[in-house]
N, C-alpha and C positions, 0 to 999 in steps of 0.2 A: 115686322118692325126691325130699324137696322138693330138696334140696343140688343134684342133677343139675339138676333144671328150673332155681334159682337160675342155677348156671354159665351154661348153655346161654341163658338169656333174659339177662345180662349180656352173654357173647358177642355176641349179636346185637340188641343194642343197644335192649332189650325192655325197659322200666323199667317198664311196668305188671305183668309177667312177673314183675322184681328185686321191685318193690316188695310183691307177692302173698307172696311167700316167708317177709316177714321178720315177726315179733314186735312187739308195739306198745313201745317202748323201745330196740329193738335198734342196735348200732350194728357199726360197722368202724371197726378201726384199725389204719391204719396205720404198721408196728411202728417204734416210735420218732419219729415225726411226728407224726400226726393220729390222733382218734376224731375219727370226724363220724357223724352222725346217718344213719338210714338212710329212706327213700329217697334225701331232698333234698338232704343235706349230701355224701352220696357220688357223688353224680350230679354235684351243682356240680363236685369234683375231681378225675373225670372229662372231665367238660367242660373243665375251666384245661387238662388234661394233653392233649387233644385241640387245645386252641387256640395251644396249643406246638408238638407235633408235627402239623399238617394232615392227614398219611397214617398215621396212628397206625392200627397193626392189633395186635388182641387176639386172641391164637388160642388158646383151648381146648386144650392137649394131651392132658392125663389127667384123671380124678376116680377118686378112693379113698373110701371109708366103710368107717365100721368100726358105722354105726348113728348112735350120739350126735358119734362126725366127721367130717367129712367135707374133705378135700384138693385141690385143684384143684393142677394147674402150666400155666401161663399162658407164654405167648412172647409178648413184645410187641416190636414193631418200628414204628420211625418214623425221619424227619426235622424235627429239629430245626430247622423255618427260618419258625416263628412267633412266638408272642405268647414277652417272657422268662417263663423259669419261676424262681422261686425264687429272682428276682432275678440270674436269669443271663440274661445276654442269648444270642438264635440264633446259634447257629454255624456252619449248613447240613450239619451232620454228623448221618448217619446210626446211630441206636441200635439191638442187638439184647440182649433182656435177659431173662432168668428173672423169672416172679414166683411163688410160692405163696401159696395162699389157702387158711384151716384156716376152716373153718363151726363153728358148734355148733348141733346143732336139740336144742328141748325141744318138746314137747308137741305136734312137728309142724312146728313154723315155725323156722328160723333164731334165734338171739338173740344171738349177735354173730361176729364173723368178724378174724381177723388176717391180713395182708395182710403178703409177706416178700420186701421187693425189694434185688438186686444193686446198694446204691447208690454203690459205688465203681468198678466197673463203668459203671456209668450216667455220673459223672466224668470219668472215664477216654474215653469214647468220646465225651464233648461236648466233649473238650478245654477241660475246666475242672476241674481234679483241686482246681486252689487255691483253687476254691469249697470245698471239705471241711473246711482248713484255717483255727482261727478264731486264732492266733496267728499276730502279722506275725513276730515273732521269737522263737528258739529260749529259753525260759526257765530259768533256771539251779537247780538243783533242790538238787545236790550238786558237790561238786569237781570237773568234770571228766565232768560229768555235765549235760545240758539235756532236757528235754521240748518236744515239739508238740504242740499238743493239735487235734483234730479231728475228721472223720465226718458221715454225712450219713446218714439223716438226722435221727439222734440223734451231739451232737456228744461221743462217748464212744469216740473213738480218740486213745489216746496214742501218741506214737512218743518214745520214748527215744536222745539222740543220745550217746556213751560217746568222749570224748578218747584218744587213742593215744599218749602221749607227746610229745616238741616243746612250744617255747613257744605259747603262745595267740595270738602272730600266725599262727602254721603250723602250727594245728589240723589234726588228721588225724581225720575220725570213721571209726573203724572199726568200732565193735557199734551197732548198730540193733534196738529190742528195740519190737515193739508190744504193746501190750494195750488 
């Protein structure tokens, strides 16, 4: 099945392999980040996230088909104590994180693929969660009531902060609501 050979020559760092797979046009995205073009533009973002994490390992866990899909779940695991990524400087903090990967093959070959990472997660273990966050300060929406807004790495998490009574110097937030 091409999806299996895809995975499997990704894994092992096979871009003549990747690149055999895919559709003239095809691309990966992403989800909520990047479409990049396939070979060349996924391979470059590969490379940046390789030159972030030095010991970055991509492990293979499963693949599923159902025919026209096909599913990967990926473990990836490194050390953050390279190049910044994403405008985050190294921490020397080690990452472990889920990824899935959904293919579509037509006609035999790949034509495009979505890519689905833990990226709060990923935050969280760089110790930089406040990378997420694109608001210096809580926004006032209603009475008694603020938003954050933020996410990574589509910035589409809200957090709702909800006042409990007391004057506004001695705010108590007790409801936290995301979406």
């Amino acid at each position: 099945m091409i999806a299996q050979r895809y995975f499997e020559a990704l894994a092992a760092d096979d871009w003549d392999g990747v690149a055999s797979a895919w559709a003239d046009g095809a691309f990966v995205r992403v989800v909520g980040k990047l479409k990049l073009g396939v070979p060349d533009e996924w391979r470059g973002f590969l490379e940046r996230v390789r030159r972030s994490f030095p010991d970055a390992s991509f492990e293979l866990e499963r693949v599923s088909s159902d025919g026209e899909l096909a599913a990967a779940r990926w473990r990836i695991t490194g050390t953050f104590d390279g190049e910044p990524f994403d405008g985050v400087q190294p921490t020397g903090r080690a990452v472990e994180l889920e990824a899935r990967e959904v293919v579509r093959v037509r006609d035999g070959l790949i034509d495009r693929s979505n890519v689905f990472l833990e990226c709060s997660a990923l935050a969280a273990q760089l110790g930089a969660a406040e990378w997420m966050i694109t608001d210096d300060e809580p926004e006032p929406v209603a009475d008694g009531v603020w938003v954050v807004r933020g996410g990574y790495p589509l910035r589409a998490m809200n957090v709702f902060l909800i006042r409990d009574g007391g004057p506004a110097s001695h705010q108590k937030f007790t409801g936290v609501v995301a979406s």
